[in-house]
N, CA, C and O of each residue as an XYZ file, in Angstrom:
880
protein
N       0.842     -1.203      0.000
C       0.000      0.000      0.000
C       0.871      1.245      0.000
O       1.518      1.272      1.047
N       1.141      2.333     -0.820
C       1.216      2.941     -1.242
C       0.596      4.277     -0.636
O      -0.431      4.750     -1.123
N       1.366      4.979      0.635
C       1.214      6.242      1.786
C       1.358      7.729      1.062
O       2.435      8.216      0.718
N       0.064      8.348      0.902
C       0.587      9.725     -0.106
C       0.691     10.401      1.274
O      -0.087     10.341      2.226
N       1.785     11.017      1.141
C       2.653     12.041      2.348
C       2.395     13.554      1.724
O       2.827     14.075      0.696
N       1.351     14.140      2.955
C       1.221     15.845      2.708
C       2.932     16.005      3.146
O       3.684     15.283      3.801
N       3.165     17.680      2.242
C       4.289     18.187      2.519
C       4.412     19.240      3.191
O       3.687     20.090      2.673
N       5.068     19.740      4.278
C       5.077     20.918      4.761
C       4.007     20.404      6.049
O       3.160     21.247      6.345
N       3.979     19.334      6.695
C       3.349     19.506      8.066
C       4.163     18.914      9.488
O       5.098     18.117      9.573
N       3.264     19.781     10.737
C       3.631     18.851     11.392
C       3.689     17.719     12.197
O       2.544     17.548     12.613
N       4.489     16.784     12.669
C       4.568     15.532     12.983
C       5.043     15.435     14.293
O       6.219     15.705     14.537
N       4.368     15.127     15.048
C       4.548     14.657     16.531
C       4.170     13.170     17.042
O       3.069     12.657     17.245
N       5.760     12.561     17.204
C       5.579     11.024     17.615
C       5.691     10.840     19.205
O       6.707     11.311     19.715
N       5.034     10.393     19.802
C       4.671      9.933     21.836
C       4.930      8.584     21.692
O       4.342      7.908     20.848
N       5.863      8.079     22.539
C       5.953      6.765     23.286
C       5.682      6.918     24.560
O       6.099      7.864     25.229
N       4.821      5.816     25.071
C       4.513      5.783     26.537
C       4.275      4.605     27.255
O       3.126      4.263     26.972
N       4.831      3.725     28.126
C       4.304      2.760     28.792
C       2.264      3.190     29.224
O       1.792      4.327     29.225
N       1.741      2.315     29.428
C       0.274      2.499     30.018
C       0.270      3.169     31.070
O       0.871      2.849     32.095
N      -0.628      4.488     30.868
C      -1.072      5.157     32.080
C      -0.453      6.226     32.378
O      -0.656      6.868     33.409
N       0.693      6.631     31.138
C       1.319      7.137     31.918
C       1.348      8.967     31.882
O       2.117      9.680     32.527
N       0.068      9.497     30.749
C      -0.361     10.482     31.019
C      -0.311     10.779     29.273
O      -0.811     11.825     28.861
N       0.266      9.878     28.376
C       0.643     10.867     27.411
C      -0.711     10.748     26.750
O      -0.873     11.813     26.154
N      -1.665     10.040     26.584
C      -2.877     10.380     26.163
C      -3.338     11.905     25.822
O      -3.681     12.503     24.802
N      -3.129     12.310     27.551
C      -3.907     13.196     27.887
C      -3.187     14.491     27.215
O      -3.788     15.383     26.615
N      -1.851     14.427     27.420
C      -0.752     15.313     26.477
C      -0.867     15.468     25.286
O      -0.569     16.599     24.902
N      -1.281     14.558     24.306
C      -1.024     14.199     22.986
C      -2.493     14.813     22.631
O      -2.541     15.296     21.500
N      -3.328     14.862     23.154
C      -4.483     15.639     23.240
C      -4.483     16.920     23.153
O      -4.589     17.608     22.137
N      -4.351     17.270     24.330
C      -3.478     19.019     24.740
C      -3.002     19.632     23.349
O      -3.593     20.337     22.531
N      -1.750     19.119     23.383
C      -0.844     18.883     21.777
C      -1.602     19.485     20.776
O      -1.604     20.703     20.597
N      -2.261     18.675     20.103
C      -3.242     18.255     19.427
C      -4.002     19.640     19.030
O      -3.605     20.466     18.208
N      -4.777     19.677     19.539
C      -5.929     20.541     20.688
C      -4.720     21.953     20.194
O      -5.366     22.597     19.368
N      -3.891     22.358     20.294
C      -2.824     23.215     20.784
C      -2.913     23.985     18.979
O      -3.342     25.003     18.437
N      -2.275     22.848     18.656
C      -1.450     23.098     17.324
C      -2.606     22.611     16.378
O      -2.263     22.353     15.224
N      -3.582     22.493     16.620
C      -4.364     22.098     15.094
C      -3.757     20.836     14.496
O      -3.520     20.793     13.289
N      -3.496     19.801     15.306
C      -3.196     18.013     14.107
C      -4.222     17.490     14.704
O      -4.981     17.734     15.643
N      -3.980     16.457     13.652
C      -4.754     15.271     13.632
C      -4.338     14.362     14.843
O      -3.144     14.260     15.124
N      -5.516     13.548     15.731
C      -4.378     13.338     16.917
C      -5.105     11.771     16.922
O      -6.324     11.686     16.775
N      -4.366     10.701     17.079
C      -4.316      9.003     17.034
C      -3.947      8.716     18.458
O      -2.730      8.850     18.586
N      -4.470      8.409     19.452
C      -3.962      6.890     19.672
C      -4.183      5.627     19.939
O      -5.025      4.934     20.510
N      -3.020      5.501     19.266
C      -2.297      3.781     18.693
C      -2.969      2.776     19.138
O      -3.558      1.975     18.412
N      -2.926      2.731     20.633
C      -2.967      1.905     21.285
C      -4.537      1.416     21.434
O      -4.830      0.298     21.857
N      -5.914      2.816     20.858
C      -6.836      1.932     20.742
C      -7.424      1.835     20.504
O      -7.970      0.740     20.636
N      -6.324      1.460     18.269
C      -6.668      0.338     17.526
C      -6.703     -0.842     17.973
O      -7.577     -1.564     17.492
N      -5.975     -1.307     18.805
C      -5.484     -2.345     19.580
C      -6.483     -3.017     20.003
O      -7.107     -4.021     19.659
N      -6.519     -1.905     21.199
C      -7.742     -1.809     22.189
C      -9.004     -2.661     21.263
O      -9.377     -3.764     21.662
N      -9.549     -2.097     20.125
C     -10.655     -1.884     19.132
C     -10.626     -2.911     18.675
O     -11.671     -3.489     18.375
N      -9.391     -3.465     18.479
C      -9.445     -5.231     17.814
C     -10.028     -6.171     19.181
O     -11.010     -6.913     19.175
N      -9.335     -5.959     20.039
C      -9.082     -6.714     21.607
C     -10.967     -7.017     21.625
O     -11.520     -8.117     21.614
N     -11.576     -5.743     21.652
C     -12.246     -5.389     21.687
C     -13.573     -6.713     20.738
O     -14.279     -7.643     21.129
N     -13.327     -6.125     19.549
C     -13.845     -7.588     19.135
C     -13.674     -8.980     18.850
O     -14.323     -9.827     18.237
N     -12.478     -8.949     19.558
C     -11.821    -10.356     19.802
C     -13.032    -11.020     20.737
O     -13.787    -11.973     20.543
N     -12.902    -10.264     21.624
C     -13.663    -10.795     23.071
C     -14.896    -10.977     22.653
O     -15.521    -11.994     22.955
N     -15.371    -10.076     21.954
C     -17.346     -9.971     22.047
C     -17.615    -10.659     20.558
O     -18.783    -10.665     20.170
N     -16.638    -11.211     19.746
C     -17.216    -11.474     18.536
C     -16.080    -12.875     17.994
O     -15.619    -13.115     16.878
N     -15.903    -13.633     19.375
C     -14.902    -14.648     19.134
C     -14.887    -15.608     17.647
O     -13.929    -15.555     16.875
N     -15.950    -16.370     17.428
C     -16.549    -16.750     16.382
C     -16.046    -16.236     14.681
O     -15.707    -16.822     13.653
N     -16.251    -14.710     15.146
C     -15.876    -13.921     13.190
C     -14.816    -13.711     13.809
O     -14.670    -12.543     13.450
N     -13.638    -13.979     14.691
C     -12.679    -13.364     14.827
C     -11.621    -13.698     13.711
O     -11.008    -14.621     14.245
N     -10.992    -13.482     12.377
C      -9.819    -13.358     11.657
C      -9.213    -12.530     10.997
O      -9.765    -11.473     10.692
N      -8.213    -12.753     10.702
C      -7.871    -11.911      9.530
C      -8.477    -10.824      8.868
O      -8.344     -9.622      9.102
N      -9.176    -11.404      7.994
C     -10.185    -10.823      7.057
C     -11.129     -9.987      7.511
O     -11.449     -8.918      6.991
N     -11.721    -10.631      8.800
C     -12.773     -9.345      9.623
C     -11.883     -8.325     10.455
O     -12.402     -7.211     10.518
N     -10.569     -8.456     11.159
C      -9.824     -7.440     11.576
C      -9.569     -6.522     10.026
O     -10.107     -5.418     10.111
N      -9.104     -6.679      9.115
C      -9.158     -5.598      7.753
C     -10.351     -5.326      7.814
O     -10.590     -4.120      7.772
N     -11.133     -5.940      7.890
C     -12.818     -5.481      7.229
C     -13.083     -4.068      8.764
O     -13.444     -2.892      8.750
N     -12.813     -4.697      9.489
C     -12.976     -3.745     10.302
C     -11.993     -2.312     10.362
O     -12.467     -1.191     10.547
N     -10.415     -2.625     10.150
C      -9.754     -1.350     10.200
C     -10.002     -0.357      8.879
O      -9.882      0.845      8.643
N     -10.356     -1.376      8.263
C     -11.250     -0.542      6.581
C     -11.650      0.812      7.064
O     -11.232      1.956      6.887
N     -12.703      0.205      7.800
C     -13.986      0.993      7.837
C     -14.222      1.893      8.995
O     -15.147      2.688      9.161
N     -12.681      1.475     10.170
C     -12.358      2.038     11.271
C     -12.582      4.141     10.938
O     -12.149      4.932     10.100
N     -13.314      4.212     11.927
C     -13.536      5.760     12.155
C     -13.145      6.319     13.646
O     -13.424      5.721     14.686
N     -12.309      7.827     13.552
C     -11.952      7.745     15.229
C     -12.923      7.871     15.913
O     -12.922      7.234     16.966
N     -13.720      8.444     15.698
C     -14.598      8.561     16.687
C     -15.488      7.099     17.347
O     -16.420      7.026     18.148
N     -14.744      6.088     16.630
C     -15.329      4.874     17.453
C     -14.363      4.545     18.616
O     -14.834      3.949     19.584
N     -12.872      4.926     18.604
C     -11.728      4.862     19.297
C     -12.318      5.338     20.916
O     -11.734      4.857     21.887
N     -13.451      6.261     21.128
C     -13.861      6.680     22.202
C     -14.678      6.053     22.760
O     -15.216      6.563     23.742
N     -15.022      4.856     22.372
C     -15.719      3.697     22.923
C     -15.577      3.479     24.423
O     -14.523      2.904     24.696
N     -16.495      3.836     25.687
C     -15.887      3.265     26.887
C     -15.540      1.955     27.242
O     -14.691      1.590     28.055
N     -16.201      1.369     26.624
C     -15.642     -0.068     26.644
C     -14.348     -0.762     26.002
O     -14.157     -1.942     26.295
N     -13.354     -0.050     25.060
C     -12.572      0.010     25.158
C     -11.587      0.300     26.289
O     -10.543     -0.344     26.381
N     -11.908      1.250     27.138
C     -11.332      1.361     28.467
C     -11.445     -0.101     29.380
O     -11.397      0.250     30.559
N     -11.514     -0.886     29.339
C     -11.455     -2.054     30.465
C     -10.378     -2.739     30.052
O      -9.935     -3.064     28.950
N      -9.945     -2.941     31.537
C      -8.400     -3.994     31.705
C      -8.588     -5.214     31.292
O      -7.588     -5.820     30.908
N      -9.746     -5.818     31.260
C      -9.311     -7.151     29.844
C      -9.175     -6.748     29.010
O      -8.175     -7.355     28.628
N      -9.482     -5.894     28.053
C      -9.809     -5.398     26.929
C      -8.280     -4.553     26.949
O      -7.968     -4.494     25.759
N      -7.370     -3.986     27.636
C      -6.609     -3.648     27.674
C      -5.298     -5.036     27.942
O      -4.187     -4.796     27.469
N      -5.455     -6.102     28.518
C      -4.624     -7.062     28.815
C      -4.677     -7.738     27.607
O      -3.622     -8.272     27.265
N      -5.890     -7.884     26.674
C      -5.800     -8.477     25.086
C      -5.723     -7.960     24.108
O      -6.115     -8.371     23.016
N      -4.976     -6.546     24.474
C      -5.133     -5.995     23.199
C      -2.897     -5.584     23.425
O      -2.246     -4.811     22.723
N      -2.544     -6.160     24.215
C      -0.746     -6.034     24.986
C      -0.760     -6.979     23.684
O      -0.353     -6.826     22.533
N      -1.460     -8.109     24.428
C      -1.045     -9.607     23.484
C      -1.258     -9.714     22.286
O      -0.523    -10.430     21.607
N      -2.354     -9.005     21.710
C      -2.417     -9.069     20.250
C      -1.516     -8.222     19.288
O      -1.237     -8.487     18.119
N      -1.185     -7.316     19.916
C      -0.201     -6.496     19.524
C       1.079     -6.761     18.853
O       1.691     -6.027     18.078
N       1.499     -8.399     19.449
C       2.455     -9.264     19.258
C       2.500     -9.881     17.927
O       3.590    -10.238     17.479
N       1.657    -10.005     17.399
C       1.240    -10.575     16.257
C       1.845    -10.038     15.412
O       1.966     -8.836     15.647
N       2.482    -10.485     14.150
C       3.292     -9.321     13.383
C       2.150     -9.585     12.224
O       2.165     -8.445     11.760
N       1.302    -10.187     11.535
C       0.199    -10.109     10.502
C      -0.883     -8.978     11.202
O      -1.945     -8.852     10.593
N      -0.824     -8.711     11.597
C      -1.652     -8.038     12.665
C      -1.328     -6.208     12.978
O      -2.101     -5.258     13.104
N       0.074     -6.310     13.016
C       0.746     -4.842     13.375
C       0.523     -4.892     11.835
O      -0.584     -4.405     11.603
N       1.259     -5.365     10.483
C       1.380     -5.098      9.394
C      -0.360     -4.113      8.807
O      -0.593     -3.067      8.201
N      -1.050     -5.024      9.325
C      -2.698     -4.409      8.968
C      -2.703     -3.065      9.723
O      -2.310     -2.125      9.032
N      -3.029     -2.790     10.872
C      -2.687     -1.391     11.306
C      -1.582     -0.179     10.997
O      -1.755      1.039     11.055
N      -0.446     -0.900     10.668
C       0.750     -0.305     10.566
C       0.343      0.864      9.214
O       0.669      2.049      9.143
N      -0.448      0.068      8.254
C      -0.696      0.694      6.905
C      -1.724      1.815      7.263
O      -1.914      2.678      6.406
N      -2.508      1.900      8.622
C      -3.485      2.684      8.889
C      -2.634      3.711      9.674
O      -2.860      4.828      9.209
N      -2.048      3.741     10.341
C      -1.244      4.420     11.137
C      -0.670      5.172     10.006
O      -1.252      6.252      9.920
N       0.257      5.029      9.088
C       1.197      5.649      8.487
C       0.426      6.268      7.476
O       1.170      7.014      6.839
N      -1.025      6.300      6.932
C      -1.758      6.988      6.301
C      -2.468      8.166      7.255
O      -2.953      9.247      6.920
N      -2.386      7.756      8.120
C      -2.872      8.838      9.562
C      -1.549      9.646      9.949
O      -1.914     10.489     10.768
N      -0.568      9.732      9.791
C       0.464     10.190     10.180
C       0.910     11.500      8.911
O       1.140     12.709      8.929
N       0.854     10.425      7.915
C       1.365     11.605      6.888
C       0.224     12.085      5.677
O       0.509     12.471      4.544
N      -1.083     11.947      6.241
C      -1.844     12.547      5.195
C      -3.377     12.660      6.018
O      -4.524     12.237      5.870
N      -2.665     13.449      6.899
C      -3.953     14.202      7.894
C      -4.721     15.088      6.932
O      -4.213     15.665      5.970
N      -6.373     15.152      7.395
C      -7.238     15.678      6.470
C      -6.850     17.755      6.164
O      -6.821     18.457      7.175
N      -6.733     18.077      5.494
C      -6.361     19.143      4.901
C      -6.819     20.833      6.023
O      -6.430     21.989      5.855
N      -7.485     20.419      6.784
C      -8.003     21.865      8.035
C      -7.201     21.142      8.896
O      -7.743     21.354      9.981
N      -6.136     20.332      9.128
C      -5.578     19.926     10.082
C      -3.494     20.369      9.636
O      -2.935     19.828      8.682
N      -2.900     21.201     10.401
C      -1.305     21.188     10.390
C      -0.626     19.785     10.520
O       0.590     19.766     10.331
N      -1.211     18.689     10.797
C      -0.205     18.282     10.991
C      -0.714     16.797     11.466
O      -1.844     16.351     11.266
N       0.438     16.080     12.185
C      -0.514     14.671     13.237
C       0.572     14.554     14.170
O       1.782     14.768     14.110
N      -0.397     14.065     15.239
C       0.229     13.507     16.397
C      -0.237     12.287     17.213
O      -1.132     12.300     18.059
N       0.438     11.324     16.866
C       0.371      9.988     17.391
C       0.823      9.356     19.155
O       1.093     10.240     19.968
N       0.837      9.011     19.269
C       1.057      8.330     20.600
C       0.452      6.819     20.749
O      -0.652      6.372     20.438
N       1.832      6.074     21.465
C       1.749      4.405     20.855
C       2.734      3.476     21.943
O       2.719      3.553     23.171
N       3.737      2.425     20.940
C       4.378      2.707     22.281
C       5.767      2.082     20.919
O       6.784      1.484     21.272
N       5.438      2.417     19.436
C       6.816      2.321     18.733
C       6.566      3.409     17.738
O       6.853      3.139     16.572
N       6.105      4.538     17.988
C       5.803      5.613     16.925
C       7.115      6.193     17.064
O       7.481      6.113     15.891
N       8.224      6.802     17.776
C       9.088      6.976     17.607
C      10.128      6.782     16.082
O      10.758      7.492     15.298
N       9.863      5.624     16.264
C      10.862      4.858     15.435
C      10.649      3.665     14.791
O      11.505      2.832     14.495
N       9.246      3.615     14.552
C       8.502      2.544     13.445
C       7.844      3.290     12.668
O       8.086      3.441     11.470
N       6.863      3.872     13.362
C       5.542      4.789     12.574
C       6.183      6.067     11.961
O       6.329      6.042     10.739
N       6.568      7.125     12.596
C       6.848      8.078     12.705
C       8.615      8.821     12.677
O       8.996      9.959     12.952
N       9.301      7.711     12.264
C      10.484      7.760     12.543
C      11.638      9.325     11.744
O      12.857      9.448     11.628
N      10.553     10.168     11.393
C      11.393     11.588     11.097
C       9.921     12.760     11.427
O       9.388     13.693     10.826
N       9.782     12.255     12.331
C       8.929     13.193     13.263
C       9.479     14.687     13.466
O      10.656     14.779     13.116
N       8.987     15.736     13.886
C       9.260     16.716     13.916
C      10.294     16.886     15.166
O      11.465     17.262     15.204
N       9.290     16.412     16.271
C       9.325     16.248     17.180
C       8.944     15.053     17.914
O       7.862     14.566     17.587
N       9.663     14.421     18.925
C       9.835     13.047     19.421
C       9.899     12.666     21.275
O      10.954     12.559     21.901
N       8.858     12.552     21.722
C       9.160     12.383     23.045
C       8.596     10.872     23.903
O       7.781     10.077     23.436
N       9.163     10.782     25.021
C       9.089      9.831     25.608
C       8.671      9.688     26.888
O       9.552      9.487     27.725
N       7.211      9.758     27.354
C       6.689     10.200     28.632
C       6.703      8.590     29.435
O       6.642      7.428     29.033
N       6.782      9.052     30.362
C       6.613      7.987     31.493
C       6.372      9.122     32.806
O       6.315     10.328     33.045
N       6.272      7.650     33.502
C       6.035      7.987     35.337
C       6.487      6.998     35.915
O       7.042      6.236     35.123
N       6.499      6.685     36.879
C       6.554      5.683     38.091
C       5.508      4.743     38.258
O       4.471      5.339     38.550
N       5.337      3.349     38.184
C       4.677      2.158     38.223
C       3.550      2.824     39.200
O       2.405      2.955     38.769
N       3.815      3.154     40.235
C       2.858      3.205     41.146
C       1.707      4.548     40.883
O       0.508      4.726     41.095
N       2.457      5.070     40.499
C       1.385      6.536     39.714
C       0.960      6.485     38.703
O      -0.014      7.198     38.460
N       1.510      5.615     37.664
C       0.343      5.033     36.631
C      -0.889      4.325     37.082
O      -2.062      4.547     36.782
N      -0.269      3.253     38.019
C      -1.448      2.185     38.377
C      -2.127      3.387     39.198
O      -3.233      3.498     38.668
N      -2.039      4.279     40.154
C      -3.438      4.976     40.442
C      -4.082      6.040     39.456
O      -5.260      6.390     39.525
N      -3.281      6.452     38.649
C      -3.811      6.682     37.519
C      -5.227      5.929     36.603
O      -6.297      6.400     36.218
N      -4.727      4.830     36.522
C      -5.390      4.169     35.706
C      -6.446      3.563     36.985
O      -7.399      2.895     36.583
N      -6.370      3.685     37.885
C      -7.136      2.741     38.627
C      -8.429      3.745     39.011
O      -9.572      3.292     38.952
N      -8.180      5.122     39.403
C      -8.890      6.377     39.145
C     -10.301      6.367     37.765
O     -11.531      6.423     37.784
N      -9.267      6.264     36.736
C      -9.804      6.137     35.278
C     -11.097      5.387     35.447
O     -12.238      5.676     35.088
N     -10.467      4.030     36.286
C     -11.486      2.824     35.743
C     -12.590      2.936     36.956
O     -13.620      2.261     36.936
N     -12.301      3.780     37.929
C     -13.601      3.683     38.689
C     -14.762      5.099     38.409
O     -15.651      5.349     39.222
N     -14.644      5.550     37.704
C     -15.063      6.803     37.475
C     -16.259      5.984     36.039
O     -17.345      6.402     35.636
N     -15.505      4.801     35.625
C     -16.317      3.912     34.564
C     -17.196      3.103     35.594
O     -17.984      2.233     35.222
N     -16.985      3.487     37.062
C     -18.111      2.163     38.267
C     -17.192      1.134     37.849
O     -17.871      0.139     37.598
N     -15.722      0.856     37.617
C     -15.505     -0.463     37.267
C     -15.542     -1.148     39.150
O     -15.233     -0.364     40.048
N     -15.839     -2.238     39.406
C     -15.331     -3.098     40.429
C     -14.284     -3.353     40.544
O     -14.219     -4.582     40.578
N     -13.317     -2.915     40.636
C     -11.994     -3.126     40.682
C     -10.878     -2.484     42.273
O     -11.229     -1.698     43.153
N      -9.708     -3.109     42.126
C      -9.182     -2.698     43.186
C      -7.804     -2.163     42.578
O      -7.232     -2.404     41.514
N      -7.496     -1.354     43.652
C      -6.101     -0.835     43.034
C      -4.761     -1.977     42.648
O      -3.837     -1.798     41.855
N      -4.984     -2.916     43.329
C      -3.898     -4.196     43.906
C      -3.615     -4.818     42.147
O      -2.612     -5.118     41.500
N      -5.081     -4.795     41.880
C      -5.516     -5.470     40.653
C      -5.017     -4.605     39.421
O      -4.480     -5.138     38.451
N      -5.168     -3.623     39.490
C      -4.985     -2.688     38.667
C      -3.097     -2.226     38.540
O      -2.738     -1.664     37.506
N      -2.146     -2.495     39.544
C      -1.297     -2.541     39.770
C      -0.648     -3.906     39.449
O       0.576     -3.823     39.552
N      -1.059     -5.082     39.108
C      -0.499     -5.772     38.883
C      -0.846     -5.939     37.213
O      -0.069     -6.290     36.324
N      -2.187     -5.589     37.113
C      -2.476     -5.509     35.268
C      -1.122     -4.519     34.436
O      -0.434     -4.861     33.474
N      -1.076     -2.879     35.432
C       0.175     -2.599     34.805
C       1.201     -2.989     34.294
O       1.542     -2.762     33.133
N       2.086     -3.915     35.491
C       2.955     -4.722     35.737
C       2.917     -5.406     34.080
O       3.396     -4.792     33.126
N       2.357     -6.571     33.971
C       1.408     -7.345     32.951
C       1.817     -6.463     31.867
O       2.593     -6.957     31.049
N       1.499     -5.414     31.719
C       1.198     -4.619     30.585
C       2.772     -4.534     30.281
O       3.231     -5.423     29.564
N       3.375     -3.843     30.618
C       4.873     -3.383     30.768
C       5.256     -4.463     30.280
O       5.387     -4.503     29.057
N       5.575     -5.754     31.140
C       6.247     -6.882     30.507
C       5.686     -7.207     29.125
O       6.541     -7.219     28.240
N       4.414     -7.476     28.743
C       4.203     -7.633     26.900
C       4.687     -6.436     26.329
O       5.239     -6.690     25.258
N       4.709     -4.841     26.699
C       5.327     -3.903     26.053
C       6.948     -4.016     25.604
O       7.477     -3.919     24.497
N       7.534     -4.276     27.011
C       9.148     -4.157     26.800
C       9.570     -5.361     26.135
O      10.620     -5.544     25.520
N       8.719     -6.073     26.313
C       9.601     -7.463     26.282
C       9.372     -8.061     24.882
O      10.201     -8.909     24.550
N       8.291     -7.742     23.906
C       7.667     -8.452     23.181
C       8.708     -8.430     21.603
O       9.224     -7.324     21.766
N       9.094     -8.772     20.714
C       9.967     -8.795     20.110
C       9.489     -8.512     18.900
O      10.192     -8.881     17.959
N       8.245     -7.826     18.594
C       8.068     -7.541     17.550
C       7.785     -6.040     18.207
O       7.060     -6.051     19.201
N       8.392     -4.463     17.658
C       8.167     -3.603     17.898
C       7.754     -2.999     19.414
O       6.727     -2.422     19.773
N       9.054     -3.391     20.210
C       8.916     -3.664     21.614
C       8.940     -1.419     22.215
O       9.442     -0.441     21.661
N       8.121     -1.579     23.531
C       8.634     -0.186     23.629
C       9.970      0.544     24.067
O      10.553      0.521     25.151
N      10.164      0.967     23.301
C      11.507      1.546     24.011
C      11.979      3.341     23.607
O      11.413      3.875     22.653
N      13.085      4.170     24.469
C      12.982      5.660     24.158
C      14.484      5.140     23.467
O      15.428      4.387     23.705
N      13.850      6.372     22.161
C      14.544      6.214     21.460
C      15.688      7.225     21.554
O      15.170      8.050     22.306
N      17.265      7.834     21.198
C      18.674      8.404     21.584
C      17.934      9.508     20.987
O      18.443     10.520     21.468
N      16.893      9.880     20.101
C      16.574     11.246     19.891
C      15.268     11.730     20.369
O      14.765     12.783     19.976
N      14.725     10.926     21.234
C      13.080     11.389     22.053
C      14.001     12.080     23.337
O      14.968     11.942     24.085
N      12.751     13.011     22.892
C      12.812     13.970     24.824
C      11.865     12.956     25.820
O      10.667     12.674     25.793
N      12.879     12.588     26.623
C      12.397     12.145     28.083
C      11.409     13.301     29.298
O      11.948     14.103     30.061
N      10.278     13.129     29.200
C       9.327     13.412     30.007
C       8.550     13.084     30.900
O       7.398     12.777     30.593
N       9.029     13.060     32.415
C       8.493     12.238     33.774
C       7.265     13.270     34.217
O       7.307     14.448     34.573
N       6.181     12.370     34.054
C       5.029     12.912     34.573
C       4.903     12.476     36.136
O       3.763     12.515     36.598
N       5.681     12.174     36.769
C       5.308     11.914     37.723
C       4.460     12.834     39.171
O       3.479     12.727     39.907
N       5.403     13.560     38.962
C       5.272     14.770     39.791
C       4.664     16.352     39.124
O       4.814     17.521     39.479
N       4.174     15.907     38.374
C       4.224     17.450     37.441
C       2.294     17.020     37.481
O       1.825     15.888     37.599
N       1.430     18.476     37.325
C       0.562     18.460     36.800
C       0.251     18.439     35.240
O       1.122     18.798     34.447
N      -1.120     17.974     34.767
C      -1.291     17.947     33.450
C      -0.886     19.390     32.682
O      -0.702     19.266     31.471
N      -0.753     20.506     33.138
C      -0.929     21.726     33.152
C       0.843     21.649     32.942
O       1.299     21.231     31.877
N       1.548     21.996     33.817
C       2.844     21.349     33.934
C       3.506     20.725     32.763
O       4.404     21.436     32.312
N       3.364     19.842     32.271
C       3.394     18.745     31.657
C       3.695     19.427     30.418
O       4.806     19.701     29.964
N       2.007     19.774     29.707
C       1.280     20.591     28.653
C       2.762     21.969     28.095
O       3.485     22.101     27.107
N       2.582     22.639     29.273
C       3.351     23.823     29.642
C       5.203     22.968     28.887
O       5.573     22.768     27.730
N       5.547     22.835     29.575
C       6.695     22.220     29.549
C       7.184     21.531     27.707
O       8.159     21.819     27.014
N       5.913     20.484     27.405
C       6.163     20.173     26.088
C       5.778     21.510     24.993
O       6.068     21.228     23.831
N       5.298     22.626     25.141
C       5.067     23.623     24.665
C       5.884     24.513     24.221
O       5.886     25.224     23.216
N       6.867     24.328     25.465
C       7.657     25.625     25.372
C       8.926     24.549     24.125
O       9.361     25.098     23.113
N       9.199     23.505     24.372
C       9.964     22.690     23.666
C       9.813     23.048     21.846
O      10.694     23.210     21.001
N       8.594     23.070     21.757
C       8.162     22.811     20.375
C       7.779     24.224     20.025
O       7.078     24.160     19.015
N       7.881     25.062     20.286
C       7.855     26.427     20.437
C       9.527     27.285     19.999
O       9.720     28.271     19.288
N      10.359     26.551     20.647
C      11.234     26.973     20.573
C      12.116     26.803     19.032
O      13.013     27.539     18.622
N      11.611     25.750     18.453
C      11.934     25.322     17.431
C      11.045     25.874     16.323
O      11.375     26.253     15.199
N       9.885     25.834     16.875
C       8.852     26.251     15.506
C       9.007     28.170     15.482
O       8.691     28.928     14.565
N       9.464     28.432     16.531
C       9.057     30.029     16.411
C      10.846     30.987     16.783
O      10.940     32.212     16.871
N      11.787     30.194     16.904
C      13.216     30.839     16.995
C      13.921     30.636     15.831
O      15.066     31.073     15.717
C-alpha cells in the first residue's frame, strides 16, 4: 500500500508505557497546534475489543474489514477502556500479521492528515521509530509504576468499574512486561526522544513544559 505524504506539516511522535499520562498530552498537543491526533494503542484496544465480544468472526479478514472501515470517533468507545480489553489488546499487539494491517493505517494517519488539520500527532508505544520515525518532534513520557497504576485505577472507577487498586497494579505490571519485552516492535525511548516524567508534574505542567519545547523550534 502505497502512503501519499502531505508536505510541509507537522509531525509529533509519543511513546509511553500504560497510564502514563501521554494520552492526555497528545491531546493538549493536538488541541494546541491544530493536528490530527491518534492513539495507537486503541486500535489495539478496538481489535481486543472484538476479539472478546465477537470470538466466532474473529480473523484476519474481519480485523481488515474492520480497520477498513475504522472511524476515530469509534476509538472513544468506553468499553474500550477495560483492563481485559486492555490485557488483550498487549497480546495481540504481538502478532506481526496483525501490526502489518494497522501499521498501513497508522502511516496513512500520520502523513496525510485531512487538509483543516497542520499536521498529526500519534502516541503508541513504537511511533518513535517505526511509525513516525522523522517526526518533527519526538518524546518519551513515562512515570513511576505506582502513579500510573493509580492513575489508571482512578480512570477505571469513574467507569463504576469493580476493581481494586492491587488489581490494577499488577495488570500494569502485565502490561509493561508484553510492552518491553515483546519482540516484535517492543517499547523503548529512542537516543533522539525527549524524556518526560510525569510523575510529579501536573497535566498543566506537563502541557506547559512540552510547549515551550516545540515552540522553541517552531518560532526561533
Amino acid at each position: 500500500m502505497k502512503i501519499i505524504k502531505r508536505k510541509n506539516i507537522l509531525k509529533i511522535a509519543i511513546d509511553s508505557p500504560a497510564a502514563a499520562g501521554a494520552g492526555t498530552l497528545a491531546k493538549a498537543i493536538s488541541k494546541h497546534y491544530k493536528l490530527y491526533y491518534l492513539d495507537t494503542g486503541k486500535i489495539y484496544r478496538y481489535i481486543a475489543y472484538h476479539k472478546l465480544k465477537f470470538p466466532k468472526k474473529y480473523n484476519q479478514n474481519y480485523i481488515r474489514s474492520k480497520i477498513k472501515s475504522l472511524k476515530i470517533n469509534y476509538l472513544s468507545n468506553k468499553f474500550l477502556l477495560s483492563d481485559q480489553v486492555g490485557i488483550e489488546a498487549s497480546l495481540i499487539s504481538k502478532i506481526k500479521n496483525l501490526r502489518k494491517i494497522v501499521h498501513n493505517f497508522q502511516l496513512d494517519f500520520a502523513y496525510n492528515p485531512p487538509k483543516k488539520y497542520k499536521g498529526s500527532c500519534l502516541d503508541g508505544r513504537d511511533i518513535t521509530y517505526k511509525i513516525v520515525p522523522d517526526a518533527d518532534f519526538k518524546f518519551y513520557i513515562t512515570a513511576n509504576i505506582k502513579t500510573r497504576a493509580k492513575r489508571r485505577f482512578k480512570e477505571l472507577k469513574k467507569l463504576n468499574k469493580k476493581i481494586s487498586y492491587t488489581e490494577v497494579l499488577k495488570s500494569i505490571k502485565k502490561r509493561d512486561k508484553n510492552d518491553f519485552k515483546r519482540k516484535i516492535s517492543p517499547l523503548k525511548k529512542t537516543k533522539d526522544s525527549l524524556l518526560i516524567n510525569t510523575t510529579n508534574l501536573t497535566k498543566r505542567a506537563c502541557f506547559l513544559k512540552i510547549k515551550k519545547i516545540i515552540d522553541r523550534k517552531l518560532y526561533n
